[in-house]
C-alpha positions as a printed Julia matrix, in Angstrom:
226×3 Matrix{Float64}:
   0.0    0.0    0.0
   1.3    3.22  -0.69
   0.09   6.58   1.64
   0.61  10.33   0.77
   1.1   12.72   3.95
   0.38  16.07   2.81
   2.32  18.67   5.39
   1.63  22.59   5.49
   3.86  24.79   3.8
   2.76  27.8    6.13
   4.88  29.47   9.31
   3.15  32.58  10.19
   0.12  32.46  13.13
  -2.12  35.05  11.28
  -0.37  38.68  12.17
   1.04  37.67  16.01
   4.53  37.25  14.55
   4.42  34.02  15.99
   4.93  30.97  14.07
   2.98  27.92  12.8
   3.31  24.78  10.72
   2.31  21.68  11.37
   1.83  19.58  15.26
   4.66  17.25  15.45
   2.0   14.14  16.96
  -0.21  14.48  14.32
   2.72  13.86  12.03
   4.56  11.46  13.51
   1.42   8.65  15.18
   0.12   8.65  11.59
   3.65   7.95   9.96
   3.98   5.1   11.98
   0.93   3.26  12.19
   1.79   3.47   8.55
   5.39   2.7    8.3
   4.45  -0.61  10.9
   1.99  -1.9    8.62
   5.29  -1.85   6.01
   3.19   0.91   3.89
   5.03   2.89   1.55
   4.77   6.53   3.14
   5.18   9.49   0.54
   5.7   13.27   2.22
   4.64  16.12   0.05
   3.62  19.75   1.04
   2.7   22.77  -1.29
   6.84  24.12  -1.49
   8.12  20.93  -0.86
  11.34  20.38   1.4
  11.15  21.65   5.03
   7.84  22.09   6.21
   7.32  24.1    9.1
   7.4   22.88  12.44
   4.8   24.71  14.61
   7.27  25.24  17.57
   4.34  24.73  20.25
   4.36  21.18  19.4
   7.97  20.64  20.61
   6.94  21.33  24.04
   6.86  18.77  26.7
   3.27  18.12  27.48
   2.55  17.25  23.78
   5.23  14.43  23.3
   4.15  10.76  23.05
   5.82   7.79  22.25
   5.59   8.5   18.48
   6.77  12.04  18.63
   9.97  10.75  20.78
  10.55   7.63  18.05
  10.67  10.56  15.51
  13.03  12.29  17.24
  15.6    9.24  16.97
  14.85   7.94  13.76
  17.12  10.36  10.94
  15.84   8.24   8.3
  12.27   9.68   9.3
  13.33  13.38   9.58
  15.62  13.06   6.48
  12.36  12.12   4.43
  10.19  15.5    6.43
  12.74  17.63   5.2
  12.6   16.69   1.48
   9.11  16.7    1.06
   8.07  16.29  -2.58
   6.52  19.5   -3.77
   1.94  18.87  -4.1
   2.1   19.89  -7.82
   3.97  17.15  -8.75
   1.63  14.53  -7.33
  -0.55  11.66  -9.04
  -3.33  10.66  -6.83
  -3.11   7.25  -9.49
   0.01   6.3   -7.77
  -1.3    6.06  -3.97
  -4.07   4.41  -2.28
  -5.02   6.67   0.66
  -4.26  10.31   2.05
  -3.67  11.25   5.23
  -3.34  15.26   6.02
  -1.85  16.3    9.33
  -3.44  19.49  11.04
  -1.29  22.35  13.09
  -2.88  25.5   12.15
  -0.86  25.99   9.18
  -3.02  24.5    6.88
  -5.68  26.94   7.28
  -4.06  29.37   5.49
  -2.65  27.2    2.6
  -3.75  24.18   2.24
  -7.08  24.92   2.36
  -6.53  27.41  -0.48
  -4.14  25.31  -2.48
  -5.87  24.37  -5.72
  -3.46  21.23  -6.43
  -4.26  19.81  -2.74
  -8.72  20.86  -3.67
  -8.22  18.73  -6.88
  -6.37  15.84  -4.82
  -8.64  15.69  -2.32
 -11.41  15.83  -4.6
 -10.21  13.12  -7.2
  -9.36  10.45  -4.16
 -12.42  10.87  -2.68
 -14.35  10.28  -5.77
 -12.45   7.37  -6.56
 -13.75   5.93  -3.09
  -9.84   5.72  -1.26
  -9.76   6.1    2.45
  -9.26  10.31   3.25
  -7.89  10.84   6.44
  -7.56  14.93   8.2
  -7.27  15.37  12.02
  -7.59  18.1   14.04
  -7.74  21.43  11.61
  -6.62  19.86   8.99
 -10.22  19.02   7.9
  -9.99  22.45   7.03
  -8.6   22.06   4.06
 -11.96  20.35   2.65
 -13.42  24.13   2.92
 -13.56  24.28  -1.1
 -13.51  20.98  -1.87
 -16.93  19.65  -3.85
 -18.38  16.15  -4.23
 -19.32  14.59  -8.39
 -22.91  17.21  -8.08
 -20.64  20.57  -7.28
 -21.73  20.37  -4.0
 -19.36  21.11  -0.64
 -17.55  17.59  -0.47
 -18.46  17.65   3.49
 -22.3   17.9    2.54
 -24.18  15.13   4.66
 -21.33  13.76   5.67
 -20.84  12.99   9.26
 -17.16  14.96  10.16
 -15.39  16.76  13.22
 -12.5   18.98  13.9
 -11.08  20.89  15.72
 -13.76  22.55  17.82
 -14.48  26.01  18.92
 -14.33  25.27  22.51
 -10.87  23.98  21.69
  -9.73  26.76  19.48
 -11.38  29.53  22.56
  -9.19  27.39  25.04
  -5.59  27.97  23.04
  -6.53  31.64  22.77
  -6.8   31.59  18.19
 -10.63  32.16  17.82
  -9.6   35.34  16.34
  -6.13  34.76  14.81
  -7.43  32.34  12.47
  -8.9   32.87   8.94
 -11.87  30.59   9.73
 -13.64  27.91  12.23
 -12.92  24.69  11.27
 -16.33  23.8   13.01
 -18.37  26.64  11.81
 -16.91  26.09   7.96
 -17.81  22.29   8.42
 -20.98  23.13   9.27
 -21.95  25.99   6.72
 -20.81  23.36   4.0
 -23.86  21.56   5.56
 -21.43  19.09   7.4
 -22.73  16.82   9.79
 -20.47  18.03  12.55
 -20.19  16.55  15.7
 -17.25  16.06  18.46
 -16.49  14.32  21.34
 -14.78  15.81  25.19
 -12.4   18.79  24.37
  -8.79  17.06  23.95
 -10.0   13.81  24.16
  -9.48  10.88  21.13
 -12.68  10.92  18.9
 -12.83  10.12  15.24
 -15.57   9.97  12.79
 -15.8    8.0    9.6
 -18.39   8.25   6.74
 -17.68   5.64   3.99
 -14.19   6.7    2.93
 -13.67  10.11   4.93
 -12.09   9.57   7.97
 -11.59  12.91  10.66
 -10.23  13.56  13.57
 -10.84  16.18  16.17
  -7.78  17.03  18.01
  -4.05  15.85  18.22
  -4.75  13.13  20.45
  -7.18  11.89  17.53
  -4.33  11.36  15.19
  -3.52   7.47  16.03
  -6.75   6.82  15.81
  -8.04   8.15  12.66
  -4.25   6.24  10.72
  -5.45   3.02  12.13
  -9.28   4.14  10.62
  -7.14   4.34   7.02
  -5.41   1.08   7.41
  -9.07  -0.49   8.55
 -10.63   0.89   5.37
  -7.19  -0.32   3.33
  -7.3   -3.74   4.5
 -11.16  -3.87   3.85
């Protein structure tokens, strides 16, 4: 089986002059549920290379047993910093996507037209879609085969407004992830604030929060191994 990660490109929280990217757990639990089923694990992000680490993520009370396996493993960090660039990506050659949140993605990726058409042509070919925490904000354009928001009917979470109220963004960011899930007529719904809750409606997976990210990768590999 072969998996595309699709990484932020995007450092800069709004106009704080602090920095995003993308949260180092919901990077690193996906990649190796992944990597331990012997999947083939592509990284690509809209610049490709580097992408941006959201500093926060490095702090002590968000490292797990995946984000300290990362931290040993060069072969691992070696592949993050030569991500392969989104535009030169063939959804033909992979079987499922998996998009890791931070907020980064807010700002690019769910503006990127080459990650919209991705998105769009794996989930109409029925492969397992997988976005935790905000990065099911990246589906915020995204349309199903009628032109309709991709999210329409479809049972979905996020990151939630409580959540986003409790880290002190509501008004850094450039949108809700749970009020854009829900004007696209989303069938939103969430579980306790930080707490592991995924939802999955035929083959779009989501997850709410960080500690969400394990479990929506082993959601993919479910779907992948039918």
């Amino acid at each position: 089986m072969k998996i595309l990660l699709v990484l932020t490109s995007h450092d800069k929280l709004g106009d704080t002059g602090l920095k995003t990217g993308f949260w180092l757990e919901e990077f690193a639990s996906p990649y190796y549920v992944f990597k331990d089923q012997s999947f083939e694990v592509t990284l690509a992000s809209p610049q490709g290379g580097q992408p941006p680490l959201d500093p926060n993520s490095e702090g002590p009370d968000f490292q797990t047993a995946a984000t300290a396996r990362f931290l040993k493993d060069e072969r691992a960090q070696k592949a993050l910093a030569n991500t392969l660039r989104l535009n030169s990506i063939k959804p033909e050659d992979y079987d499922a996507v998996f998009y890791p949140g931070g907020h980064g993605p807010l700002w690019d990726l769910a503006e990127d037209k080459h990650s919209i058409a991705l998105i769009e042509d794996f989930y109409q070919q029925g492969k397992p879609l997988g976005l935790v925490c905000h990065a099911p904000g990246v589906l915020r354009h995204t349309k199903n085969a009628k032109k309709e928001p991709l999210v329409k009917g479809k049972k979905v979470t996020g990151f939630s407004n409580t959540e986003e109220e409790a880290v002190e963004l509501t008004k850094v960011v450039p949108f809700s992830v749970e009020d854009m899930l829900k004007q696209n007529e989303g069938l939103y719904c969430k579980g306790e604030d930080w707490g592991s809750y995924v939802t999955t409606d035929e083959n779009l997976v989501t997850g709410q929060n960080p500690a969400s990210s394990e479990a929506a990768a082993l959601r993919i590999v479910e779907l992948l191994r039918g």
